[in-house]
N, C-alpha and C positions, 0 to 999 in steps of 0.2 A: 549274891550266892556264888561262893567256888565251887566247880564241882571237882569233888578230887575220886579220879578214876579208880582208883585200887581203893577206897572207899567202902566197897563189898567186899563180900568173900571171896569173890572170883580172885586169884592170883595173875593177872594180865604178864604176861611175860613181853615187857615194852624196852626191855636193854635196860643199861645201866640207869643209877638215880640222875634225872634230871635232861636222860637219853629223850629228844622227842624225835629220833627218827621213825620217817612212817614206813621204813623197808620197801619194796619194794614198789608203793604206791605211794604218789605225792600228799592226797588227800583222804584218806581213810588209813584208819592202823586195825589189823588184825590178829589175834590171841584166841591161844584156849585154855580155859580154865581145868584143874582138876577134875570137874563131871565130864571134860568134854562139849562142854557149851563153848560157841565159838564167838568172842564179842567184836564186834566190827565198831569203832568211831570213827565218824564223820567229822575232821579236825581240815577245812578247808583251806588249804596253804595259803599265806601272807593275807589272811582275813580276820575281822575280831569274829564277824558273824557267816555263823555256814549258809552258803545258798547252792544251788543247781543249776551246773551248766553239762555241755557235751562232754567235758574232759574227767568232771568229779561222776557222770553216769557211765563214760565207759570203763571207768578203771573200778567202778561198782558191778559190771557184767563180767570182769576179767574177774575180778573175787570171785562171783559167783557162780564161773565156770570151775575154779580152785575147789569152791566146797562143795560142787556136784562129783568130783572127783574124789576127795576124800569126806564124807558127811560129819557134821557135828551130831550132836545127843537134838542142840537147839541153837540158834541161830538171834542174837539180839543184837537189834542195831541202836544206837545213842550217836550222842554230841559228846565230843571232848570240849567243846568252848563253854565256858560259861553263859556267854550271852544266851543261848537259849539251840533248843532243839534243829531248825530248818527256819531260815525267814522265806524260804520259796526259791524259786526258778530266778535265775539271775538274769533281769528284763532286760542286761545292756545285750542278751545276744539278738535281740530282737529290734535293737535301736536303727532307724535308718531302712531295715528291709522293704522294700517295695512289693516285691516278688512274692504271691502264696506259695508257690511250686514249692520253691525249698525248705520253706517252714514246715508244709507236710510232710516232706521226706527226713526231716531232722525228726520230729516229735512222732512219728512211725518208730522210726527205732528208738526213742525214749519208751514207750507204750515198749517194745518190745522185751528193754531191760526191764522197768518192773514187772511185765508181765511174768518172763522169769522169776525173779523174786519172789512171785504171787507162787507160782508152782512148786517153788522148791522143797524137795520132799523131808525135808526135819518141819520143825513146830519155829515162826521167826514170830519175834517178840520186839517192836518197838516200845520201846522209854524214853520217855519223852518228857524233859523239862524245859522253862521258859517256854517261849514263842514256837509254835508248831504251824505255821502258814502254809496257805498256797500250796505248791510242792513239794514244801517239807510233809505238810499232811497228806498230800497224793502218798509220797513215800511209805509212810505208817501208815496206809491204809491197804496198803498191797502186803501187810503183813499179817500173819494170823491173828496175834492180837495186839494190843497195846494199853502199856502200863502209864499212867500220868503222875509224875512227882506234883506234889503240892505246889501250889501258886503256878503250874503251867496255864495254856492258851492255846487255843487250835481256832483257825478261821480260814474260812478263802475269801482273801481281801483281793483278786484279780480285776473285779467288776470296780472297784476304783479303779484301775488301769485301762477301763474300757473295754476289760476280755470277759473269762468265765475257765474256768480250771481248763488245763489242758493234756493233761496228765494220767487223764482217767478218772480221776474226781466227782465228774458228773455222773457216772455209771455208779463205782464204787460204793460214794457219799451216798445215792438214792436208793443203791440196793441192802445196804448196811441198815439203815435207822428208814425212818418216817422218811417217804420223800417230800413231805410238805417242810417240814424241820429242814431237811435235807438244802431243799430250794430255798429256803428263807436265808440261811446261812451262806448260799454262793449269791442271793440277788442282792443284800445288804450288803454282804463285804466285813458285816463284825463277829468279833470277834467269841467264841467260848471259854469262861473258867473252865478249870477241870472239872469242878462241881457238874458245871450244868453238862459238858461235856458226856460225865459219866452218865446222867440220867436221858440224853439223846440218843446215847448207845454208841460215843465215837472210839470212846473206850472203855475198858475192861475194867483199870481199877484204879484209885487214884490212893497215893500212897507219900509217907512222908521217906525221902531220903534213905534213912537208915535201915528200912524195911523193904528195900531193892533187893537182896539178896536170896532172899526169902521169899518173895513174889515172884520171882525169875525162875528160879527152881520150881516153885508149884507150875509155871506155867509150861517150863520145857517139859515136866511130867505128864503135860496137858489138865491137869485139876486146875488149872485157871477157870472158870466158869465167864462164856462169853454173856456180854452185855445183853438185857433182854429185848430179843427186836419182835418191834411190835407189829401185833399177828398181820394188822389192816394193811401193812405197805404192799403185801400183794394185791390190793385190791386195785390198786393205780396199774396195772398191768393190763387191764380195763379199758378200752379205749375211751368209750365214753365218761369214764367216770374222771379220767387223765384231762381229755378236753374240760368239762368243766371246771377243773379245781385252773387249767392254765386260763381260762378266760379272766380266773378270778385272779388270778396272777398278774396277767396283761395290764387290769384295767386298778390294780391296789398300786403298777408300778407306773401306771402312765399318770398317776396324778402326782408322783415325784420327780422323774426327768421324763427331757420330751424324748422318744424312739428316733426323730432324725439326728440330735446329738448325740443320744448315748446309746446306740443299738445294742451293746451287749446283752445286759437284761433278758431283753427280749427274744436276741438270738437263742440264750440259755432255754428259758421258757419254751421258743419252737421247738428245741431241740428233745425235751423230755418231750413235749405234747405228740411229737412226733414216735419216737424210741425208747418211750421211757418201760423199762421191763425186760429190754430186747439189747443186752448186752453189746451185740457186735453192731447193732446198728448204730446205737449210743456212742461206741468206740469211733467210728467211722464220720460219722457227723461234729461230732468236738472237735475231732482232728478237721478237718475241712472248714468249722465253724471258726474255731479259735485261729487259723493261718488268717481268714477274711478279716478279718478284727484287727490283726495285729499288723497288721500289714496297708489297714484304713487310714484315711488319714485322722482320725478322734482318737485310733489308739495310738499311732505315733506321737501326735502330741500329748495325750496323756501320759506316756513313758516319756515325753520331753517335763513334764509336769514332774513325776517322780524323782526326776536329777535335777531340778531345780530344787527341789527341796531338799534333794540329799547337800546340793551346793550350799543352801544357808546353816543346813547342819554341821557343814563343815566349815562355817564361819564362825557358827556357836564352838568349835573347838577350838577353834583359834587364843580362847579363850583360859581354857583348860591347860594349866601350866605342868611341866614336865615334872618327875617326882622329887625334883632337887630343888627345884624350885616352889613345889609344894611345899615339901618342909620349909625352907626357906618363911612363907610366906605364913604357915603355921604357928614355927616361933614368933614371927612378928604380932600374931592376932589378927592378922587379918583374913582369916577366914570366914565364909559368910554364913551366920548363924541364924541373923536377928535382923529381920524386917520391919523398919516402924513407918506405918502409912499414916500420913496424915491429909483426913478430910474424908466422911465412910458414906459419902454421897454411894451412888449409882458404882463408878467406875474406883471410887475409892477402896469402898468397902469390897468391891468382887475380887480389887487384885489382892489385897490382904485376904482373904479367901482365897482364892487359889492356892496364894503363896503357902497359908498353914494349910491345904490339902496337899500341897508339894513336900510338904514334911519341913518347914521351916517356923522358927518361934516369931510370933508377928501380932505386934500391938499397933492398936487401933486407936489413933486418936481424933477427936472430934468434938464441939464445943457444946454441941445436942445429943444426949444418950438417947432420945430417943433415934435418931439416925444411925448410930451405933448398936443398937437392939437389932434395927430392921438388918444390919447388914450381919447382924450372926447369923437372925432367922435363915437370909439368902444362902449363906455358910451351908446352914441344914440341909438346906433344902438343894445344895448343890452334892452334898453329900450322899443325899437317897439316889441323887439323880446319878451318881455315878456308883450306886448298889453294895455303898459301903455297909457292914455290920454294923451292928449296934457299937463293940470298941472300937473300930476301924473309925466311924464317924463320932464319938466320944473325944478320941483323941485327935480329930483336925480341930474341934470346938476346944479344946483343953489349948491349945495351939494360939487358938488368938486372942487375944486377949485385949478386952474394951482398955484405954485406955484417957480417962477424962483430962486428967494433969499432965497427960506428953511425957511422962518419965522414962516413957522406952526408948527415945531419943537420945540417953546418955548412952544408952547399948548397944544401940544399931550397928551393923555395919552397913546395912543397906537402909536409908531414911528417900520416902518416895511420896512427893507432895503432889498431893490429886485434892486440890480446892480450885474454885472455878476460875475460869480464863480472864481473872482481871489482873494488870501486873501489877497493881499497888500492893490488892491483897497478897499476891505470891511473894513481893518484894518483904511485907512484915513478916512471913510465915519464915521466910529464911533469914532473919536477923536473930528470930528466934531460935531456929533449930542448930544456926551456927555456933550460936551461945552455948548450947548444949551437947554439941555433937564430941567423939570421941578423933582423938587424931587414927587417919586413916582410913575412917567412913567416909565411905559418895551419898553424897547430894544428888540425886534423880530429880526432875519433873514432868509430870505426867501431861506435861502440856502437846496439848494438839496441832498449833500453829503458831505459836507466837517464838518468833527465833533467839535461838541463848544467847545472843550477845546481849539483847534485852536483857534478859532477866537475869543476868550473870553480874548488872554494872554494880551492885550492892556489894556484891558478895568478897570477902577477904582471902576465900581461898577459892577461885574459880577453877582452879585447875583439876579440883573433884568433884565439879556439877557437870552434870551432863542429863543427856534425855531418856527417860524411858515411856516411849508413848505406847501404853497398848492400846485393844480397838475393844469397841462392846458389842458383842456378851465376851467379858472375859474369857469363861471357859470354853466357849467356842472359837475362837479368833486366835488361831494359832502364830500370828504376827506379834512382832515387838519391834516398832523401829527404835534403833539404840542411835541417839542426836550425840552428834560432837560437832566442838567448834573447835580455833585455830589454838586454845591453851587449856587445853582439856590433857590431863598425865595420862599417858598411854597406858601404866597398870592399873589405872582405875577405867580405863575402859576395856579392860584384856577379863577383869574381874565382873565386872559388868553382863560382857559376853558370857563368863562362865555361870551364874549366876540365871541367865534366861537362858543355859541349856536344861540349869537345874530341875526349871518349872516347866521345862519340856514344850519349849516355845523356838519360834526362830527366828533367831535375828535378823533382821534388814540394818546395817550399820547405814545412815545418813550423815550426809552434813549439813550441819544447820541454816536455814532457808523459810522464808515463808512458809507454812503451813508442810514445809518438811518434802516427802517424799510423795506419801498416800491421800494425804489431803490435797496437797498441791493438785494431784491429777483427778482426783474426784469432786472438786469444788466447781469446773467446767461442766461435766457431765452433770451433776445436780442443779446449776444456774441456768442453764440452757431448758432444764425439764421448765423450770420455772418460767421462763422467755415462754416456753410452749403453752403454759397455760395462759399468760397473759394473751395471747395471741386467740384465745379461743378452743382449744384442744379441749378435751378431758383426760383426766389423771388416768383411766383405765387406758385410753388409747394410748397415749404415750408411755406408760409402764407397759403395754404389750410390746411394745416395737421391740423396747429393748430385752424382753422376755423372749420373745423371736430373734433376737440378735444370739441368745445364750446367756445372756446375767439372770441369777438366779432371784433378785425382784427388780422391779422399776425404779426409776431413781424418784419417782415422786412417792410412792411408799418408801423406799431408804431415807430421803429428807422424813419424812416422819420418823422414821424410827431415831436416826440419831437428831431431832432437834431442829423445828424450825427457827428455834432462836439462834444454836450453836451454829447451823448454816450459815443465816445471815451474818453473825459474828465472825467468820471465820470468812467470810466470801468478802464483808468490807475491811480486812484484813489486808488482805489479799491484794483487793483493788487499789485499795490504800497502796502498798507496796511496791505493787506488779506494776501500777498504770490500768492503760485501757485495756489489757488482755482479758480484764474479770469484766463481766457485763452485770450493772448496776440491778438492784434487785427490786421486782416494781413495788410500786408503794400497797396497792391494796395487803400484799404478803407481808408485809410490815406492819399492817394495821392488824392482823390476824393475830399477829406477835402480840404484838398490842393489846388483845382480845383478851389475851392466856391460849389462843389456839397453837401450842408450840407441837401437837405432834401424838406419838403416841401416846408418853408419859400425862397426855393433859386430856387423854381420850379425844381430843378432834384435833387434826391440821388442816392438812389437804383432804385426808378421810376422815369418818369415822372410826374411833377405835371401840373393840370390845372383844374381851376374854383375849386382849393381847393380837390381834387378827384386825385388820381393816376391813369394812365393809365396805364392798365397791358393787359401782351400777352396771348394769349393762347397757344399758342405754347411749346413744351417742348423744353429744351436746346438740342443740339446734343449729342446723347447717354445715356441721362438720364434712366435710369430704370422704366420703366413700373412697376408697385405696390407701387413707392415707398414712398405712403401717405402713409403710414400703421402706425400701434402703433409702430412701432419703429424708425420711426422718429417724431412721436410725444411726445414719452417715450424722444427724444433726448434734445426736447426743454423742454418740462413740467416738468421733475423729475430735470434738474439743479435749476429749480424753485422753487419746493417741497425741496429738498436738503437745499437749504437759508432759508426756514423760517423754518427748523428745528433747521438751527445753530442758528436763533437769537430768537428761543424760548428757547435753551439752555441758549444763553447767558445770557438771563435775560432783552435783548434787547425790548420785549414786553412783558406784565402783563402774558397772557395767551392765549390760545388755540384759545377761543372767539375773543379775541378783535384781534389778529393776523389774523382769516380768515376773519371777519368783514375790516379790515384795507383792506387787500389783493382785497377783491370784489370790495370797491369803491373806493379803490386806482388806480387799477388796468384795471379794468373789469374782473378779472378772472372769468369763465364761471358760471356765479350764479346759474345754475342748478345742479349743483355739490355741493353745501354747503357750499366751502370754499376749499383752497389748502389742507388743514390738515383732514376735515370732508371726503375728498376724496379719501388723502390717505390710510384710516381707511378704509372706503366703499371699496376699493378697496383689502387692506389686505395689513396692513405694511412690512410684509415679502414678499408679493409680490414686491412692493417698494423697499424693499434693496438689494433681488437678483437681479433688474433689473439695479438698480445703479450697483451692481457690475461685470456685464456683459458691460456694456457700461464701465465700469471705465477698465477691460481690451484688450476691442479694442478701446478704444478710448483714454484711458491715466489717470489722476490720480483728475481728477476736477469733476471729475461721483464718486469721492469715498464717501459712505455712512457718513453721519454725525453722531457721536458716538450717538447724541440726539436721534437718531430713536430710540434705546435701552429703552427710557423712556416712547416714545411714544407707543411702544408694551409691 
């Protein structure tokens, strides 16, 4: 969506055609139209997308000491960017700060400017399309009212940051709508349609584009009719009634994260249960709450969390060719249209999914329709899950298309074989699709570990195979590591990157390697659970340690879920490879294998499985040791972890530091309160790290022995 400013009625008087100076303010332009309505856009200098920091809120108090002195009829604030309304508060001014002192006296006067805003004596009207987050929404909420173009979003996503709005949000938000709505929306962190938005009461009206003109004028007249707020939210004003709804709060949030890792939530939560009705008190506390938070160390690293992601976003562009080079690349046909996956297994069929839910044409081929069936149905049903309409999810299923005879292969430009990890098999599959492929199409495989010089030795054209390994569930696993080797054409891997920005994923660029980047470092960490059970443990006890370490499951439930065969597969792999660094994997678990006990897919491994959930005991095993979660058995799984990605930072196997603890988090799930594998062995003290390797490497044996890498890293 463009949005084109003079689009309404309003005549903005912005200077000559094609004039974008903002006069006498870097980041905001200000006009008035004919009525006298005064429109302010927020066009954030050398940014695509608008955010808030000190210099775009002071040069907003200095306007709005200007239109205290001369008044408009009405007052509406907008985005000049397309990208969308406000993505929030711009977290880097917070990166690094140790201090709460100054964070309070900073966000004192922030509260101060929109409080202004809030006052000012015309009628002010946010409009609001795209993305309306965080701070962008504090802002629209300090306005009288707010109008939402079709297809916007409003959320306060801060509590993945490890905060809770800081803005005034907490008050505002609970005193506007429902404060259970209200809470739901800061503790989740997701997101609102306009739709639902309108019927929460966040806004006024929700409208298509062309009928701005016209909504803006009823609303400077004041005939806007505010959203209806519902009678009961005074009733939380209540104390007791406040307490009960936060207990119930407390205890829906402690069964998702633990409160010593992620205190925000809960901060938020004291904070109504404490002030909630009592304006100044609510003011006073967020202010003081959000400095402690942001200034902790879970929310530093969480905002170190946030730039790592933005850094593989910005690898994904790397991708993204200049406009001359587009055309260029348009003439030639090589633009990417057409997805042809072959093999609609599990991880086949979800990324052919994805892809037709990413808006791409994408045939499915596969030698059993019924596998191809089941993987529409997952299609559907990924489709509800993400609250499409009836067309909206019409047209991802119109998208893909079963393909029994492979004939989308002559089309592709993107052909992506996801058949199981034997090379023989992979090796026929590409004789065949080379047969058929069009000049100019890449060759993907979706392989997990097995390294492309392997599976590159058939092929005629290596120079446009390469890796694209996602992780599963597809649509959750926002990682793609993208594998090259030494004769891979650098614009089929530029096209590649562009391609996994398309489906809104993020790159981890690898070089090719045993078991790559993700696995490489995870195949320890899971072999070791394994060594534990052998030893006598139970799978609860050692899936707690590392739940008490911050990974979001155990690694002996993770070996369930992705496969105790694909483990073992991947771990004698490895070993095979690596040498003695992989520890042998004991026989009884092979006999399991053996069994058909592969995990969850086969309802039992290590647990039972049912409705998709493992059922675990509580019980300890006979004779188990009392203590024995402690950091040394969680030193036993996490440092063989830590150990790996120092050897494939050595190797040269990822770029750097960054993109390896970035890859690791959302590869992974490694505890993102910790910053990254590497960011934590640092936080911790790397020579803590190598004596502890080397106490484990001798009572345990020679796989705990320090990677020379750490030497670089200290």
């Amino acid at each position: 969506m463009v949005i084109d400013i003079l689009s309404h009625s309003a005549r903005l008087e912005l200077g000559p055609a094609g004039d974008q100076s903002p006069g006498p303010w870097q980041h905001w332009r200000l006009a008035r139209d004919e009525q006298s309505i005064a429109w302010l856009l927020l066009d954030r200098r050398g940014a695509r997308v608008n955010t808030l920091d000190e210099e775009v809120l002071e040069e907003l108090d200095d306007i709005l000491a200007t239109l205290e002195q001369d008044p408009p009829q009405a007052l509406v604030i907008r985005s000049a960017k397309p990208s969308g309304f406000c993505a929030g508060a711009d977290v880097g001014m917070f990166r690094g700060v140790g201090d709460p002192l100054p964070v309070i006296e900073r966000l004192r006067r922030a509260h101060g400017i929109l409080d202004r805003l809030e006052r000012l004596a015309v009628t002010t009207v946010a409009v609001i399309h795209g993305p309306c987050l965080g701070g962008g929404l504090e802002l629209a909420l300090a306005c009288d009212r707010r109008i939402a173009i079709d297809g916007a979003t409003l959320g306060f996503p801060e509590v993945l940051l490890g905060l809770h709005p800081g803005l005034g949000g907490t008050y505002r938000a609970t005193e506007l709508i429902d404060p259970i709505q209200a809470m739901t929306l800061m503790l989740t962190g997701k997101s609102a349609p306009a739709a639902k938005a309108k019927a929460l009461g966040l806004v006024d009206a929700v409208i298509p584009e062309r009928h701005l003109a016209g909504a803006v004028a009823t609303a400077a007249a004041g005939k806007l009719a505010q959203a209806g707020r519902p009678w009961h939210r005074r009733l939380f004003a209540i104390p007791w009634l406040r307490e009960l709804a936060a207990r119930r709060m407390v205890a829906e949030t402690a069964r998702k994260v633990n409160r010593q890792f992620y205190p925000a939530p809960f901060a938020l939560i004291n904070l109504w249960r404490n002030h909630g009705g009592h304006r100044k008190g609510m003011r006073v506390g967020e202010i003081k709450s959000f400095a402690r938070l942001v200034t902790s160390a879970t929310g530093q690293n969480l905002i170190r969390v946030f730039f790592l992601r933005e850094t593989l976003k910005g690898l994904a562009n790397q991708g993204v060719a200049s406009r001359g080079q587009a055309d260029q690349v348009a003439a030639s046909g090589q633009v990417i249209r057409h997805i042809h996956v072959v093999g609609a297994g599990t991880m086949g069929g979800d990324i052919a999914a994805w892809c037709a839910f990413s808006g791409f044409r994408v045939t499915l081929a596969d030698r059993d329709p019924s596998v191809i069936a089941a993987a529409v149905a997952r299609a559907a049903t990924l489709c509800e899950r993400k609250h499409l309409d009836r067309p909206g999810k019409r047209a991802v299923l119109d998208r893909l298309i079963p393909d029994l005879a492979g004939d989308g292969a002559r089309r592709a430009d993107i052909l992506i074989e996801a058949v199981p990890e034997d090379t023989a098999i992979k090796a026929s599959v590409y004789r065949e699709l080379e047969a058929r492929m069009k000049p100019g199409a890449i060759l993907a495989t979706n392989t997990s570990s097995i390294p492309l010089e392997t599976l590159r030795a058939g092929l005629d054209r290596p120079e446009r195979f390469l890796g694209l390994h996602f992780f599963n569930p597809v649509a959750q696993m926002q990682l793609v590591e993208l594998v090259s080797h030494d004769s891979v054409d650098g614009a089929c891997r530029d096209r590649a990157l562009a391609f996994i920005k398309a489906i809104d994923r993020l790159p981890a660029p690898v070089q090719s390697a045993p078991g790559f980047l993700v696995n490489r470092v995870l195949t320890p960490y899971l072999l070791e659970a394994m060594l534990l059970l052998d030893e006598g443990l139970t799978a609860e006890t050692i899936d707690q340690a590392a739940v008490d370490f911050g990974m979001p499951v155990g690694p002996v439930e993770l070996a369930d879920q992705v496969g105790l065969d694909i483990c073992i597969a991947v771990g004698d792999m490895l070993a095979e490879r690596l040498g003695g660094d992989i520890p042998a994997v004991p026989g009884w678990i092979r006999d399991k294998v053996a069994a058909g006990e592969t995990g969850r897919k086969a309802g039992k491994g290590f647990y039972s499985w049912r409705d998709g959930a493992p059922l675990k005991q509580r019980q300890k095993a006979a004779g188990e040791r009392e203590g024995k979660r402690d950091r040394d058995l969680a030193d036993r799984l996490i440092l063989p972890l830590l150990n790996a990605c120092v050897a494939c930072l050595r190797e040269g196997i990822v770029a750097d530091a960054d993109v390896l603890d970035g890859a690791v988090i959302f590869g992974t799930g490694f505890a993102p309160f910790r910053g990254g594998p590497l960011h934590y062995a640092r936080q911790r003290g790397i020579g803590d790290i190598v004596s502890s390797l080397e106490l484990l490497a001798a009572s345990h044996g020679g796989r705990f022995t320090p990677d020379p890498g750490w030497r670089d890293l200290s």
